[in-house]
Backbone and ligand atoms as CSV (ligand in chain L), in Angstrom:
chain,resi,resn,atom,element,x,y,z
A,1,UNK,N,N,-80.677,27.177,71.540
A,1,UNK,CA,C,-79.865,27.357,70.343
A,1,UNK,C,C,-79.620,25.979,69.704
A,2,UNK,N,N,-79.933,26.094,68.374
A,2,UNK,CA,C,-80.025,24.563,67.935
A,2,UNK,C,C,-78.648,24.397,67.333
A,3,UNK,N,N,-78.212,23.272,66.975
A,3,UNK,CA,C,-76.549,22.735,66.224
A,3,UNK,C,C,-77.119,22.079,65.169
A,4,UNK,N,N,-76.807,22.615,64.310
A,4,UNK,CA,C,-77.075,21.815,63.167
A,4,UNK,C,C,-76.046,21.292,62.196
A,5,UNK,N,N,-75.287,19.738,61.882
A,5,UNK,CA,C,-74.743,19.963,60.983
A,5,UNK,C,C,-74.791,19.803,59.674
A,6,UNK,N,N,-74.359,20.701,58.374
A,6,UNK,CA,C,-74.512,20.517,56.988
A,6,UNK,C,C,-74.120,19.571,56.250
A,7,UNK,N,N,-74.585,18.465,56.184
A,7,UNK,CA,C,-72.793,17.639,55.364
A,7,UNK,C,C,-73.233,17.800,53.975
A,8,UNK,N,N,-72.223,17.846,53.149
A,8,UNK,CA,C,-72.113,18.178,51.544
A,8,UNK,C,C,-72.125,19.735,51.755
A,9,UNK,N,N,-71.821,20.349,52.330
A,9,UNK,CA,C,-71.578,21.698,52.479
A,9,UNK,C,C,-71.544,22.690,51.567
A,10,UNK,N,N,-70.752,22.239,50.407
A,10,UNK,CA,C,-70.797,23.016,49.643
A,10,UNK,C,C,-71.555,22.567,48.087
A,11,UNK,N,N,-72.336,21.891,48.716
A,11,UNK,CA,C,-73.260,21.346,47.297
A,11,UNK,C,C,-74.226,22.755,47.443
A,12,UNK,N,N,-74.631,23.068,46.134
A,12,UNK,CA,C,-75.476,24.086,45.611
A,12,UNK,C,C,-76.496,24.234,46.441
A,13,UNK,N,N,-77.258,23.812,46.674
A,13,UNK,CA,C,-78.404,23.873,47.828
A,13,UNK,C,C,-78.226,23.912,49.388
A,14,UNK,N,N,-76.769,23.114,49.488
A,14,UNK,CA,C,-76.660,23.548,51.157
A,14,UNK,C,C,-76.011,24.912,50.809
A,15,UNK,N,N,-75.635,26.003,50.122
A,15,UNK,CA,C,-74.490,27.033,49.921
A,15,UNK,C,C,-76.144,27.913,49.927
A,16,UNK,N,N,-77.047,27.847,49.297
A,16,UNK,CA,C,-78.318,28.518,49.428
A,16,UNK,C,C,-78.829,28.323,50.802
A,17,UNK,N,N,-78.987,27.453,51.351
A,17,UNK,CA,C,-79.476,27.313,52.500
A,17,UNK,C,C,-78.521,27.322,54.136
A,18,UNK,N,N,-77.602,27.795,54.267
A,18,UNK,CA,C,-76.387,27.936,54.764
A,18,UNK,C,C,-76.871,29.154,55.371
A,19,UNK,N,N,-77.275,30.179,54.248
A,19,UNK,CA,C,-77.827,32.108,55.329
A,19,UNK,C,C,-79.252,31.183,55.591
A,20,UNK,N,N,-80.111,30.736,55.712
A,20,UNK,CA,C,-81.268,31.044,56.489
A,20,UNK,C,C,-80.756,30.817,57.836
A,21,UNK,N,N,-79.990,29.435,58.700
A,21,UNK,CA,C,-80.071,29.388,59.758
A,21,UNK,C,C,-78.624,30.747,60.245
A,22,UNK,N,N,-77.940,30.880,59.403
A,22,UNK,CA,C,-77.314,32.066,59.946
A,22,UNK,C,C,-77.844,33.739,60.193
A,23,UNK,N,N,-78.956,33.884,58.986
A,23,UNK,CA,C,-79.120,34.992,58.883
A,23,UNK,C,C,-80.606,35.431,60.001
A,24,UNK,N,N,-81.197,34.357,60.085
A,24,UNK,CA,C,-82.779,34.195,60.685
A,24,UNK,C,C,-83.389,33.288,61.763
A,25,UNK,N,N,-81.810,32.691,62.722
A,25,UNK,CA,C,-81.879,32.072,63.295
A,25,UNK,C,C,-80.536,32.703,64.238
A,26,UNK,N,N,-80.246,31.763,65.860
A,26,UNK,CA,C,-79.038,31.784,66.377
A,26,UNK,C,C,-78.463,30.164,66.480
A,27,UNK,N,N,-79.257,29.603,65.401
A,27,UNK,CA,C,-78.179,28.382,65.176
A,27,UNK,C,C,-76.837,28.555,65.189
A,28,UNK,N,N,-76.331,26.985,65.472
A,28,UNK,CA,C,-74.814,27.468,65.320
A,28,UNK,C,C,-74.702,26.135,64.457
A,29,UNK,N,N,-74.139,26.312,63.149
A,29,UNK,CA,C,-73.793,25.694,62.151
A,29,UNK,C,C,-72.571,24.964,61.689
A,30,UNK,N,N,-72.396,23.395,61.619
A,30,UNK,CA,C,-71.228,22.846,61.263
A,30,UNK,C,C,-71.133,22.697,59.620
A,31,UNK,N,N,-70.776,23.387,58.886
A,31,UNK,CA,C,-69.986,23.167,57.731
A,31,UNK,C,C,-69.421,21.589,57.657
A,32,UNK,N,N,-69.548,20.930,56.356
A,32,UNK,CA,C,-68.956,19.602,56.090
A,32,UNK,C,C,-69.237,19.313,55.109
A,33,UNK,N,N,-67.651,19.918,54.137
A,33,UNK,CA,C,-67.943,19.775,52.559
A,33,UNK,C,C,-66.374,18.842,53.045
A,34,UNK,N,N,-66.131,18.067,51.211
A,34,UNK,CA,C,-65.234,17.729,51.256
A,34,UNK,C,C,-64.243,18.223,51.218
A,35,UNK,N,N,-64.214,19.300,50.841
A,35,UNK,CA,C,-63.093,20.398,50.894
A,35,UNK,C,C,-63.098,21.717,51.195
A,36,UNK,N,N,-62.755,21.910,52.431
A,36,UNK,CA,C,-62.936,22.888,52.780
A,36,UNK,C,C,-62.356,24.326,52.872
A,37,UNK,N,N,-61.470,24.360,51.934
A,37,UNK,CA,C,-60.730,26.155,51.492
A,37,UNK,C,C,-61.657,26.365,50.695
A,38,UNK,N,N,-62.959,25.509,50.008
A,38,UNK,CA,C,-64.088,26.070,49.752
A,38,UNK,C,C,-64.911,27.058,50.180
A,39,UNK,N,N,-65.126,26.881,51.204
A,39,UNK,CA,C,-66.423,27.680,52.660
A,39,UNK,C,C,-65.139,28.653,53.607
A,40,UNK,N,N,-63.971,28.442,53.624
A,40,UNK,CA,C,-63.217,29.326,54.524
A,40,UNK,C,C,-63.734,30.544,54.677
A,41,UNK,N,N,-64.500,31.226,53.772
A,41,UNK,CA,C,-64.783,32.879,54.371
A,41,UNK,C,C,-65.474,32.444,55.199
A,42,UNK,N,N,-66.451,31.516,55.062
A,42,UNK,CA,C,-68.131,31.403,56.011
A,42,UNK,C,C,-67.306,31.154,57.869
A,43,UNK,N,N,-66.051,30.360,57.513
A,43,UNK,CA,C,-65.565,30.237,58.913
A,43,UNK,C,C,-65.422,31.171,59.498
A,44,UNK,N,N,-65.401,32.688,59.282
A,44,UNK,CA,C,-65.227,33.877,59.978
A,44,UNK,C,C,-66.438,34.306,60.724
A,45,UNK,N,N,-67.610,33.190,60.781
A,45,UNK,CA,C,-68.896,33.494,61.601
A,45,UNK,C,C,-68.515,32.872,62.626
A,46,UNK,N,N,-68.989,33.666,63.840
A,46,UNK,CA,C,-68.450,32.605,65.567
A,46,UNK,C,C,-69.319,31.744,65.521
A,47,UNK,N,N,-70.403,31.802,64.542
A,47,UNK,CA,C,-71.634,30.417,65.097
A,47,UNK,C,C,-71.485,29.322,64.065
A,48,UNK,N,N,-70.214,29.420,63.481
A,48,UNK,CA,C,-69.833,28.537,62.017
A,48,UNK,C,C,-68.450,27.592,62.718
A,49,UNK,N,N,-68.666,26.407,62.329
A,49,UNK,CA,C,-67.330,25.405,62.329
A,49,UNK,C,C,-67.364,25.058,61.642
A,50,UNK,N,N,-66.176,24.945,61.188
A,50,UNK,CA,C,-65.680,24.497,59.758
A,50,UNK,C,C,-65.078,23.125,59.473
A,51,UNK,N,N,-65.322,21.902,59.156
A,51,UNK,CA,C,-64.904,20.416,59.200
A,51,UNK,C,C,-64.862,19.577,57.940
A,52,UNK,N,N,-63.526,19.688,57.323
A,52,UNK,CA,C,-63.299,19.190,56.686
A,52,UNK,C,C,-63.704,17.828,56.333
A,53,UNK,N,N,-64.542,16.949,55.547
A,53,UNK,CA,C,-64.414,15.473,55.412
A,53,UNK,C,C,-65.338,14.748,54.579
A,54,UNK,N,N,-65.205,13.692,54.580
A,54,UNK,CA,C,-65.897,12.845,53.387
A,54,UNK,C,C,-67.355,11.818,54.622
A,55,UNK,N,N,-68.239,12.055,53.903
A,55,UNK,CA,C,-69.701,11.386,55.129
A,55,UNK,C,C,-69.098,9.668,54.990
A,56,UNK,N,N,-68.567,9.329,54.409
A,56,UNK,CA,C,-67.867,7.565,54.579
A,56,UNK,C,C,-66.896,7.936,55.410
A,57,UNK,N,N,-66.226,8.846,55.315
A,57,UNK,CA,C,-64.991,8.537,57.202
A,57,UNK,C,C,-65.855,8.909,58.263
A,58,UNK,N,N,-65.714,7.874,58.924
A,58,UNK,CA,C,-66.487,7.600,60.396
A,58,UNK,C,C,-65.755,8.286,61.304
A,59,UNK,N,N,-64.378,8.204,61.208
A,59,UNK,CA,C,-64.162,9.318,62.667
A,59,UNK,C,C,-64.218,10.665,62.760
A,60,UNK,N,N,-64.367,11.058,61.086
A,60,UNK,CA,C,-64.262,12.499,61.210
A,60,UNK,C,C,-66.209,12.785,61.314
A,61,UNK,N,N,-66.692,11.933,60.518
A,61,UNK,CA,C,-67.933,12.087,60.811
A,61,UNK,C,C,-68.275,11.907,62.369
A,62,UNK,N,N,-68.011,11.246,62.833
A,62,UNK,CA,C,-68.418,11.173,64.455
A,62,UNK,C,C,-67.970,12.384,65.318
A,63,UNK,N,N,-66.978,13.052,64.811
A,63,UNK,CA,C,-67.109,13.963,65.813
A,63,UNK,C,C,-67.331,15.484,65.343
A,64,UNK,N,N,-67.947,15.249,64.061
A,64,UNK,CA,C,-68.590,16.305,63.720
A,64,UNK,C,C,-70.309,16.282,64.172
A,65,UNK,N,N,-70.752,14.900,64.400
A,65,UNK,CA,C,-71.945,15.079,64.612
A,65,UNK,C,C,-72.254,15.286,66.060
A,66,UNK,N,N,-70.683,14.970,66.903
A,66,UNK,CA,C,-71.300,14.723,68.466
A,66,UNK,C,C,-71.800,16.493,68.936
A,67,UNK,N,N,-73.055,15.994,69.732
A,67,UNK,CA,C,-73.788,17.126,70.618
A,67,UNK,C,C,-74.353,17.750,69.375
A,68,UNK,N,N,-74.931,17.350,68.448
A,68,UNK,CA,C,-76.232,18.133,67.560
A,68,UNK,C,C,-76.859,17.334,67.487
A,69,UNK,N,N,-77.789,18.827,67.081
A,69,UNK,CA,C,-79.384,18.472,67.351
A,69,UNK,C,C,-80.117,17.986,66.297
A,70,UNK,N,N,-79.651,18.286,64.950
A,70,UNK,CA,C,-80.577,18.108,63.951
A,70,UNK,C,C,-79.171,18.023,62.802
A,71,UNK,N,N,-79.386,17.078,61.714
A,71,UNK,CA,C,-78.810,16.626,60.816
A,71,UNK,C,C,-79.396,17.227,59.020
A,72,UNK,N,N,-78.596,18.070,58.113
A,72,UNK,CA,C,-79.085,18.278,56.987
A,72,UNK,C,C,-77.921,17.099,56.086
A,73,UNK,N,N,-78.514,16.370,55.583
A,73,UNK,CA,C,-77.561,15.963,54.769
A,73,UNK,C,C,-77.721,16.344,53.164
A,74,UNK,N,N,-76.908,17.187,52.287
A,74,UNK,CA,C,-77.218,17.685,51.668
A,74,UNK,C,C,-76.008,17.007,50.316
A,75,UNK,N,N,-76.200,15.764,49.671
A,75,UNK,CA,C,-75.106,14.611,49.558
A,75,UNK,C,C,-75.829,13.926,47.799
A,76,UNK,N,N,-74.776,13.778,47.159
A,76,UNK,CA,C,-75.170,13.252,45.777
A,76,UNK,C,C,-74.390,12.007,46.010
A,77,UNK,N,N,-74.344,11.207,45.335
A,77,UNK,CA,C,-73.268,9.860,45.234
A,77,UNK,C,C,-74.573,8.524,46.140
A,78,UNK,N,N,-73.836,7.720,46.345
A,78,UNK,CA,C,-74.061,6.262,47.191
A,78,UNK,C,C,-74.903,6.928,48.321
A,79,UNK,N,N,-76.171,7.415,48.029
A,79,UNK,CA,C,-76.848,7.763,49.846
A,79,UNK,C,C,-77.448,6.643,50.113
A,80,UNK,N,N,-77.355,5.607,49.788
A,80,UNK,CA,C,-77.983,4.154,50.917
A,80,UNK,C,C,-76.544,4.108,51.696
A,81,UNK,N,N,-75.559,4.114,51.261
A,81,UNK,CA,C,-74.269,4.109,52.146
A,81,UNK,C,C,-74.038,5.478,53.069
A,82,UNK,N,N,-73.860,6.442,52.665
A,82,UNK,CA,C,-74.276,7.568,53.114
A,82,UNK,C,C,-75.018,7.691,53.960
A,83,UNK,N,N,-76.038,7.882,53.831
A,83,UNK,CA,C,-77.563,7.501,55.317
A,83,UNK,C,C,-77.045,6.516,56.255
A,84,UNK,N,N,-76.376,5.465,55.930
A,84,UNK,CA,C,-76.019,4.271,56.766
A,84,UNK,C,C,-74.950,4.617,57.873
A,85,UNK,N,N,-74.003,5.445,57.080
A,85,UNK,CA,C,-72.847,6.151,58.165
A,85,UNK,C,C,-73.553,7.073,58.793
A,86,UNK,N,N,-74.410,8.110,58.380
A,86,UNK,CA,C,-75.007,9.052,58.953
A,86,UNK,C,C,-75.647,8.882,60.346
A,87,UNK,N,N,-76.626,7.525,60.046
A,87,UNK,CA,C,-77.457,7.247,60.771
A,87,UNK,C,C,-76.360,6.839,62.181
A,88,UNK,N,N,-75.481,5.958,61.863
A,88,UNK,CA,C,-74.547,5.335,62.947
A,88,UNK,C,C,-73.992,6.161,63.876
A,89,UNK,N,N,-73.666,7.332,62.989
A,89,UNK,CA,C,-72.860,8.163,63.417
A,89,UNK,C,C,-73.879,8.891,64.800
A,90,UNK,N,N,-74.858,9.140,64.149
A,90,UNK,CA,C,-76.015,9.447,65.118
A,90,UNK,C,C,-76.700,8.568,66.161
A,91,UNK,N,N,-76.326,6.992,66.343
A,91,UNK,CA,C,-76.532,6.752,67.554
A,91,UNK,C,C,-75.228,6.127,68.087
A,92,UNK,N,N,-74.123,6.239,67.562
A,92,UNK,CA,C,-72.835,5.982,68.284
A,92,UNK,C,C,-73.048,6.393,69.481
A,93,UNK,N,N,-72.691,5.570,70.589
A,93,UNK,CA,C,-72.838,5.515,72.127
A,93,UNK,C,C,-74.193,5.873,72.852
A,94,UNK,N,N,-75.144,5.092,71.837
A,94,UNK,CA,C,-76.659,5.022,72.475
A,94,UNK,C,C,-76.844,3.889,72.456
A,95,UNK,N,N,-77.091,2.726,72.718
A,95,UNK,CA,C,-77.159,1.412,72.577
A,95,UNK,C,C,-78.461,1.387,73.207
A,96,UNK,N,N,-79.347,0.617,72.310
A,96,UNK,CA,C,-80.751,0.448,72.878
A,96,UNK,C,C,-81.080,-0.021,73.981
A,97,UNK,N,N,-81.624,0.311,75.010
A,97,UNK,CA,C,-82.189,-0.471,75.987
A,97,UNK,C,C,-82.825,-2.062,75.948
A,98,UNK,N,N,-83.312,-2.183,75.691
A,98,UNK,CA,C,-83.679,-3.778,75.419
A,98,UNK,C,C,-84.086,-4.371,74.290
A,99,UNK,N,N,-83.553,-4.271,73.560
A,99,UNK,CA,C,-83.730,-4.940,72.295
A,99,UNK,C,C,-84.481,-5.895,71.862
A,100,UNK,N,N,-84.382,-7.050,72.882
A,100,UNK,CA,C,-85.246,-8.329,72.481
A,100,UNK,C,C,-86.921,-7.566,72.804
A,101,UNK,N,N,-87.316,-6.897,73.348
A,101,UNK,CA,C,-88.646,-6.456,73.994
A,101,UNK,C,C,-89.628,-6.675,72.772
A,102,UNK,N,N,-90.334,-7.717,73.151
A,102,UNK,CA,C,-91.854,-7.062,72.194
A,102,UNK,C,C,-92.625,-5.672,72.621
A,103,UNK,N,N,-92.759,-5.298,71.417
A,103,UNK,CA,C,-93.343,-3.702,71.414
A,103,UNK,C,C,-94.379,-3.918,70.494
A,104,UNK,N,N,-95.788,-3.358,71.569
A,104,UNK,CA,C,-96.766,-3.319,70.017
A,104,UNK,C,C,-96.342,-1.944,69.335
A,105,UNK,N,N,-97.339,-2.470,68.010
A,105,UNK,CA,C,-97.269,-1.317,67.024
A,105,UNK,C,C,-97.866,0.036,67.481
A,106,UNK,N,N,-99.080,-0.192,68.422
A,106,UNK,CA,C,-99.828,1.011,68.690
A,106,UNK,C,C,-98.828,1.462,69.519
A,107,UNK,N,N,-97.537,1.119,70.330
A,107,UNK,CA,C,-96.721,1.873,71.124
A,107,UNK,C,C,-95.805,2.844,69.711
A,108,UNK,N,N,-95.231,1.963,68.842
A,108,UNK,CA,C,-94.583,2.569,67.818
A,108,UNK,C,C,-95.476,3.559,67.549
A,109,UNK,N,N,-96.514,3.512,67.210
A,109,UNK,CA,C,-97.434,4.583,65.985
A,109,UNK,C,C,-97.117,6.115,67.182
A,110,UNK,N,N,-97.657,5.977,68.418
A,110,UNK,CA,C,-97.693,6.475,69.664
A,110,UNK,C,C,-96.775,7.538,69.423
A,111,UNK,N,N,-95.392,6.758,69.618
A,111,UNK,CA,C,-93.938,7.747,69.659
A,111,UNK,C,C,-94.113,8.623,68.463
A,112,UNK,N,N,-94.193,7.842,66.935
A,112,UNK,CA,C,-94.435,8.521,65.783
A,112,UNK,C,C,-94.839,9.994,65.598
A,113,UNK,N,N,-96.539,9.698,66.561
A,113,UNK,CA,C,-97.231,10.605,66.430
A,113,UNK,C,C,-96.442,11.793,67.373
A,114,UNK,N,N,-95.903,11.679,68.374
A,114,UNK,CA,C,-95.745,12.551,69.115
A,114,UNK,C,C,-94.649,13.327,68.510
A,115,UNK,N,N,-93.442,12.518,67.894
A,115,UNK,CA,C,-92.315,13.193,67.022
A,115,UNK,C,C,-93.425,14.555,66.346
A,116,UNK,N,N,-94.164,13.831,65.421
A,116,UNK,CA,C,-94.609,14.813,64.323
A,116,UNK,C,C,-95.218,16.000,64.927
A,117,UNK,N,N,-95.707,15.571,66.257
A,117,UNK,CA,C,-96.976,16.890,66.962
A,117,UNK,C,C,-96.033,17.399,67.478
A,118,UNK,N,N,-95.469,17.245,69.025
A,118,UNK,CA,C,-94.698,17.583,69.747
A,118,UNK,C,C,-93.426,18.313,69.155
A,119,UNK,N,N,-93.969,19.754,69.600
A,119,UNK,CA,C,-92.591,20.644,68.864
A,119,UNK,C,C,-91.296,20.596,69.920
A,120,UNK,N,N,-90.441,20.651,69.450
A,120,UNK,CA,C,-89.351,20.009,69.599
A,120,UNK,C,C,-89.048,18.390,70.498
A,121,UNK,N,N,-90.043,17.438,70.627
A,121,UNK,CA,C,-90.146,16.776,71.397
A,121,UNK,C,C,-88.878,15.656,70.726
A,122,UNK,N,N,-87.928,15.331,70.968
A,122,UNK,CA,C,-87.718,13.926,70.489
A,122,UNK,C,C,-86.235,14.414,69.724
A,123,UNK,N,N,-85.889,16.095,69.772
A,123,UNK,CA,C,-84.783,16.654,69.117
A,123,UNK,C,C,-83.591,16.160,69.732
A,124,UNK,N,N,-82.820,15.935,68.725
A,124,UNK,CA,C,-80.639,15.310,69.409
A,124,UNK,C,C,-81.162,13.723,70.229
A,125,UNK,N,N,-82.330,13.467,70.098
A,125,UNK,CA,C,-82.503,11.996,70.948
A,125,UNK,C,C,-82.878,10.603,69.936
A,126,UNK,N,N,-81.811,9.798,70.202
A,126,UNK,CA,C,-81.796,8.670,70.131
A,126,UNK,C,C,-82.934,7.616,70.352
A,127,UNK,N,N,-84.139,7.925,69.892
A,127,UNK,CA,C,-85.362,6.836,70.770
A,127,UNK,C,C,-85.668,5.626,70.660
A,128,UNK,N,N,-86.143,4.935,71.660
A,128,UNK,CA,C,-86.559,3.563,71.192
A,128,UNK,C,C,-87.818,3.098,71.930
A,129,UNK,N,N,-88.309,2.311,71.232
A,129,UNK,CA,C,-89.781,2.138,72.384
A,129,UNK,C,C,-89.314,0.348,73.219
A,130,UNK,N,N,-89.604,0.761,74.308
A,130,UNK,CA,C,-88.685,-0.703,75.244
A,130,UNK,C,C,-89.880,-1.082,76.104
A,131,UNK,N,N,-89.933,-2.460,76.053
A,131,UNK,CA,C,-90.967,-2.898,77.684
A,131,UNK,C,C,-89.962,-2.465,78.772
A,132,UNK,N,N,-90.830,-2.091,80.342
A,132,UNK,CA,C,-90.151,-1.603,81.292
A,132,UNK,C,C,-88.964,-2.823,81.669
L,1,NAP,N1,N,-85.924,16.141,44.085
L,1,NAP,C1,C,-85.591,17.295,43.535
L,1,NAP,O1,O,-86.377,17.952,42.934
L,1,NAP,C2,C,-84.174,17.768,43.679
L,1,NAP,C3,C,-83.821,18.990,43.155
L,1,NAP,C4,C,-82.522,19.398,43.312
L,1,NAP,C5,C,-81.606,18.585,43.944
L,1,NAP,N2,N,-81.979,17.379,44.426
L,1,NAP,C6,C,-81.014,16.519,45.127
L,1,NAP,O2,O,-80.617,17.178,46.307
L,1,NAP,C7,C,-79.254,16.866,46.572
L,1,NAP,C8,C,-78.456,18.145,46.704
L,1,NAP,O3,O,-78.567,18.910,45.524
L,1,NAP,P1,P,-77.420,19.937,45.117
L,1,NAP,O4,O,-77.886,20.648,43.915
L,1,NAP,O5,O,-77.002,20.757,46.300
L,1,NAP,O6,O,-76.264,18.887,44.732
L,1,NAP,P2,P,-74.708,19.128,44.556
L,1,NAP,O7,O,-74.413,20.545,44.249
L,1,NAP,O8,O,-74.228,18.079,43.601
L,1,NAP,O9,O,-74.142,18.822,46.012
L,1,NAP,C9,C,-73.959,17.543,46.498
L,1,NAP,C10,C,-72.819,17.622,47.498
L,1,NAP,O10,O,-72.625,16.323,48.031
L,1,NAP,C11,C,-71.259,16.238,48.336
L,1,NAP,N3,N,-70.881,14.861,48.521
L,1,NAP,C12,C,-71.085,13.810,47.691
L,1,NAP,N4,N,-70.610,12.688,48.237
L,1,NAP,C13,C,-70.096,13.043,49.436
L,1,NAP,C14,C,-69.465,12.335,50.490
L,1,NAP,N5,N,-69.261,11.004,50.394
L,1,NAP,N6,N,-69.070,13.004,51.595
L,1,NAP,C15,C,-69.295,14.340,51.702
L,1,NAP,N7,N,-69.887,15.084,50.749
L,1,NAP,C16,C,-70.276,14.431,49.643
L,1,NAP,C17,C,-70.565,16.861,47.143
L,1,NAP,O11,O,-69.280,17.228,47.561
L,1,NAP,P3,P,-68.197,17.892,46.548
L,1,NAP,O12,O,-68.613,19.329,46.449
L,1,NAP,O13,O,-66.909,17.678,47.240
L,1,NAP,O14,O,-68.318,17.142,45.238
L,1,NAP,C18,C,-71.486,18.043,46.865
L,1,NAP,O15,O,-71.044,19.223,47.492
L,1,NAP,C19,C,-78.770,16.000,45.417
L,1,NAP,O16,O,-78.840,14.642,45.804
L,1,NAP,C20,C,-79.768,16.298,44.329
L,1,NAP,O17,O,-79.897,15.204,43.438
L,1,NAP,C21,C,-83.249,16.961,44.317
């Protein structure tokens, strides 16, 4: 069962795309508009949470994203700032393994490829390519 959360929730396109993983899936879906007596009916689904907040607050964003698997960000305004919290938010308490490591590229391309082939390979994970 995948977690997915929505942020911009109630932007026009996540409000269209909101029934596919409910209606054609057993996702379980986090709602995350800025305001949320917007979406309140949708909270009456058990596979729906409902989370009030703005993608620039970091604490409410952090614990809307903890334990999912896959991220829609569905967001108008500043998305180089936006993506930037997003992204953080998504490896908050992963800290890379070795950082300084030279890595060739053919190891990078490697992982790449396998994301794109490998069905579900690489889902809710934090990766990095590290010398042993
Ligand atoms: N390339 C294309 O052909 C194409 C076509 C259509 C749309 N798009 C893009 O796709 C995106 C979504 O489209 P849409 O029609 O669904 O847009 P939309 O109705 O304007 O929805 C954007 C949502 O982002 C939310 N938002 C903005 N800043 C936020 C923040 N800091 N924190 C949390 N939520 C925030 C807004 O919240 P509020 O509701 O509170 O204002 C709004 O609900 C837009 O960027 C649009 O430009 C691209």
């Amino acid at each position: 069962m995948t977690k997915v959360p929505i942020l911009g929730a109630h932007g026009q396109i996540a409000r269209a795309a909101t029934r596919l993983p409910l209606d054609a899936t057993d996702a379980h879906v986090t709602l995350y508009p800025r305001r949320a007596t917007r979406l309140t009916p949708l909270a009456n689904n058990a596979r729906v949470r409902l989370i009030e907040g703005d993608v620039l607050d970091t604490a409410i964003l952090e614990s809307a994203m903890a334990g999912q698997d896959v991220v829609y960000a569905n967001l108008s305004g500043d998305m180089e700032r936006q993506a930037r919290a997003i992204v953080a938010a998504m490896r908050k308490g992963q800290p890379f393994a070795n950082p300084r490591a030279y890595v060739s590229r053919e190891s990078v391309a490697d992982l790449v490829v396998k994301l794109v082939t490998g069905p579900g390979f690489g889902i809710g994970e934090s990766l990095g390519v590290h010398a042993a």
